[in-house]
NUDRENZA-388885 format. One line per field, with one value per residue: residue number from 1; x negated, y, z of N, C-alpha, C in turn. Coordinates in steps of 0.001 Angstrom, whole numbers. Atoms other than C-alpha are relative to their C-alpha. Example, Ala and Ser with C-alpha at 12.3 -4.5 7.8 and 13.67 -1.06 7.14 Angstrom:
num <- c(1,2) .
n.east <- c(-890,820) .
n.north <- c(-1190,-1190) .
n.up <- c(0,-60) .
ca.east <- c(-12300,-13670) .
ca.north <- c(-4500,-1060) .
ca.up <- c(7800,7140) .
c.east <- c(-900,770) .
c.north <- c(1200,1090) .
c.up <- c(0,730) .
This chain:
num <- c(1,2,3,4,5,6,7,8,9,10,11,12,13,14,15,16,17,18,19,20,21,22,23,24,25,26,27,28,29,30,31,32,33,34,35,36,37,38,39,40,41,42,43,44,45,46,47,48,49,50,51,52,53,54,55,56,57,58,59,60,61,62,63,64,65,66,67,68,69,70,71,72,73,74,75,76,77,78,79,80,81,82,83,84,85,86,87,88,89,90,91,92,93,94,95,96,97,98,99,100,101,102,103,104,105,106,107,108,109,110,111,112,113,114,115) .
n.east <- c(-1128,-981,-1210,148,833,-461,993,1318,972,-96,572,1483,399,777,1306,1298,-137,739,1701,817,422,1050,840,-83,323,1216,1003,317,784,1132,840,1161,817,-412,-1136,-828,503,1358,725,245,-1365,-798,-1152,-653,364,-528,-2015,-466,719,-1023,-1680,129,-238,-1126,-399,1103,-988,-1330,68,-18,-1322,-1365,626,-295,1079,-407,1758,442,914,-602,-886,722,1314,406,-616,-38,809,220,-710,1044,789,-616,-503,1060,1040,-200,-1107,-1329,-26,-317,-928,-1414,-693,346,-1326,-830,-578,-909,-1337,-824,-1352,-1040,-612,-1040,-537,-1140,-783,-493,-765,-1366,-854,-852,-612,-734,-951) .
n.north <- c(809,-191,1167,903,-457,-961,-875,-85,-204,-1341,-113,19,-1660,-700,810,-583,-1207,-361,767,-1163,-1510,-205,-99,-1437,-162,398,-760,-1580,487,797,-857,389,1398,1418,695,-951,-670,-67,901,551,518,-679,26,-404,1054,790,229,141,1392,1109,1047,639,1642,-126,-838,599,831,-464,348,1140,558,-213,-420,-1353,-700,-1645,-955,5,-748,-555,-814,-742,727,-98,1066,1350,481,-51,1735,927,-370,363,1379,909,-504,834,-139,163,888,905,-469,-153,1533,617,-68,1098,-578,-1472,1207,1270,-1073,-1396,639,545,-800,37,1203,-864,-781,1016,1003,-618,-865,1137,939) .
n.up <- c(-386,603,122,1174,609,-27,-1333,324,767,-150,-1038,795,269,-953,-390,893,-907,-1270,182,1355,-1070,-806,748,-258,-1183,77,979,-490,-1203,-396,1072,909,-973,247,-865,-537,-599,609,427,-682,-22,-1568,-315,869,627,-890,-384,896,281,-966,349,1386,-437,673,1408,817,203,1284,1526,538,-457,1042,1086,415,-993,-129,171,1461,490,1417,-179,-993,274,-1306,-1442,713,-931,-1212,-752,190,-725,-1389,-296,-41,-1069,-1088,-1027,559,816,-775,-915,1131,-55,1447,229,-182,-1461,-6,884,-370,-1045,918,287,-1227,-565,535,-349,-925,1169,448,-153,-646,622,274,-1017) .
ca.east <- c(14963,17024,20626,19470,17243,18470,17574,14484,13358,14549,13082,9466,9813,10028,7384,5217,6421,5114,1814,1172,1522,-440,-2919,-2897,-3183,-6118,-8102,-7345,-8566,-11742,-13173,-14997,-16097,-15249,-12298,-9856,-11839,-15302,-17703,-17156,-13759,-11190,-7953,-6213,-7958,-6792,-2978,-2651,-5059,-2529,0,-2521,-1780,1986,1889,-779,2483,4957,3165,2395,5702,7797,4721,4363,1270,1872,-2110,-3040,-6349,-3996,-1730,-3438,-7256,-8271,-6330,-7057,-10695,-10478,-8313,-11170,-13616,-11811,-10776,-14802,-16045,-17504,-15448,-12550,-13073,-12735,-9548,-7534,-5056,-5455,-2450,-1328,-813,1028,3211,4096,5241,7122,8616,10024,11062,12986,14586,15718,17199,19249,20104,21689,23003,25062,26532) .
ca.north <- c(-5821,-4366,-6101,-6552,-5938,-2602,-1164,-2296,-893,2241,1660,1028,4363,6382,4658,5532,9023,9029,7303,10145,13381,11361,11037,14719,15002,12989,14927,18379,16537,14642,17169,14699,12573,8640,9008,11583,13142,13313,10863,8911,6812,8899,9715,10278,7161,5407,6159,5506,2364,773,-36,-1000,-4831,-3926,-1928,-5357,-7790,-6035,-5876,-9266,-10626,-8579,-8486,-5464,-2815,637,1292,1515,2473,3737,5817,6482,5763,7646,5899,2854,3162,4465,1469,-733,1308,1431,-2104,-2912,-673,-2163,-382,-1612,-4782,-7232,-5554,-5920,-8673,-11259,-10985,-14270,-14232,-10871,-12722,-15605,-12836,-10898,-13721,-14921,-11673,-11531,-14883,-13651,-10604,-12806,-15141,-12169,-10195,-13586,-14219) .
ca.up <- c(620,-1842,-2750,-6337,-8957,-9851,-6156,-6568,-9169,-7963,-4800,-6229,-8199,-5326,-3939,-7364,-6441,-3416,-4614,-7460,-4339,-2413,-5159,-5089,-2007,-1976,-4790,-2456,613,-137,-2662,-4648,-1399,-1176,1585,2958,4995,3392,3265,6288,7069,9187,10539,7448,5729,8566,9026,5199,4817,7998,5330,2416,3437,3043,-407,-1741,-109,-2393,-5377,-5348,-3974,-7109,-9442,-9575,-9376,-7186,-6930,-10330,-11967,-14916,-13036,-9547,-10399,-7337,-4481,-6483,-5675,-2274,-1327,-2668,-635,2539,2537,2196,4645,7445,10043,8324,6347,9661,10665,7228,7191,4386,2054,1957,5693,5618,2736,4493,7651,5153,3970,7207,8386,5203,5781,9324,7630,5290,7506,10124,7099,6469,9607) .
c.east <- c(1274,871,-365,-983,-111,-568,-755,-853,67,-168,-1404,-28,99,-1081,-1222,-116,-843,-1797,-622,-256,-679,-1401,-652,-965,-1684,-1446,-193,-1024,-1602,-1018,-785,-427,800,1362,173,-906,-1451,-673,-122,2160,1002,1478,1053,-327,978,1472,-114,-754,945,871,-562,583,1468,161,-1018,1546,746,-234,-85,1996,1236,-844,-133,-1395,514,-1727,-335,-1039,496,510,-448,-1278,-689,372,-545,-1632,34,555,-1176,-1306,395,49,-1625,-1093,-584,399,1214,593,438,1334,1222,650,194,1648,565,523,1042,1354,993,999,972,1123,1485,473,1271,1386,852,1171,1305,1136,1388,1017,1330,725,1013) .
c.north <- c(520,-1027,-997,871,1705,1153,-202,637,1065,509,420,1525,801,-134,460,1150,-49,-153,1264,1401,-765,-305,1474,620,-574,439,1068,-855,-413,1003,-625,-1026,-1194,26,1656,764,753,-1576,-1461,-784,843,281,-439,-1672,-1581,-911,-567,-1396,-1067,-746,-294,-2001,181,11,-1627,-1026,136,149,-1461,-985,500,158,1060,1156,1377,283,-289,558,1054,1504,776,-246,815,-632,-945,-252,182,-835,-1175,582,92,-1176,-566,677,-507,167,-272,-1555,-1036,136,-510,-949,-586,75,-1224,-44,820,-718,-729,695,266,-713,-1018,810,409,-973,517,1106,-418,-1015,1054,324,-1252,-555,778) .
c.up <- c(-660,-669,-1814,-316,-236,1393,395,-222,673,1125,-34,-867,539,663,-950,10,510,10,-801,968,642,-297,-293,1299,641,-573,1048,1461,265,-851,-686,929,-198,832,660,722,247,-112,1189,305,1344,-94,-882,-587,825,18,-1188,-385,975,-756,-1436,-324,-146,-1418,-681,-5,-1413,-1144,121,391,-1281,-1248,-428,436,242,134,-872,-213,-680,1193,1773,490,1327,1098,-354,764,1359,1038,-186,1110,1498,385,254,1092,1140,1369,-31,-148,982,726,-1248,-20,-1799,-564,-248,1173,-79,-1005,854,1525,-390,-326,1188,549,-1254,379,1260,-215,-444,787,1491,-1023,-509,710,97) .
């Protein structure tokens, strides 16, 4: 919800920041297994899979990718593997949906930040 383009971008690159330590973070954690916590979906997978349905809005909403094969090819799959797990997969919210929220909670937003 930045004012312009400009704090955007420079929103989104902390954000890729944040994506590359917790790419890191991910390698020390799983040692080689499919998900944070070894081989089975947990805590950790959890908290950070809550806001994959956010981070999918915002790329698509500014075009833009922050889970990258290129640049964070581990998260990248373990977002694909999380999202298809089947303790998971019936829980994830479709991103169009989530969009069309996002989109009206912006609106809202604008239309306070205007009065």
């Amino acid at each position: 919800m930045a004012p312009n383009e400009q704090g955007k971008a420079a929103g989104f690159e902390q954000v890729r920041e944040g994506l590359s330590l917790l790419e890191d973070a991910f390698d020390k954690c799983s040692k080689g297994k499919p998900f944070f916590s070894g081989d089975k979906v947990g805590y950790l997978d959890i908290a950070f899979g809550s806001y994959l349905g956010w981070v999918r809005v915002s790329e698509k909403m500014n075009n833009i990718e922050l889970i990258s094969k290129e640049k964070t090819p581990n998260l990248h799959a373990w977002a694909e593997r999380f999202c298809a797990d089947d303790a998971v997969k019936n829980y994830m919210p479709e991103t169009e949906k989530l969009m069309g929220f996002a989109k009206m909670l912006m609106a809202k937003h604008q239309a306070a930040a205007s009065s």
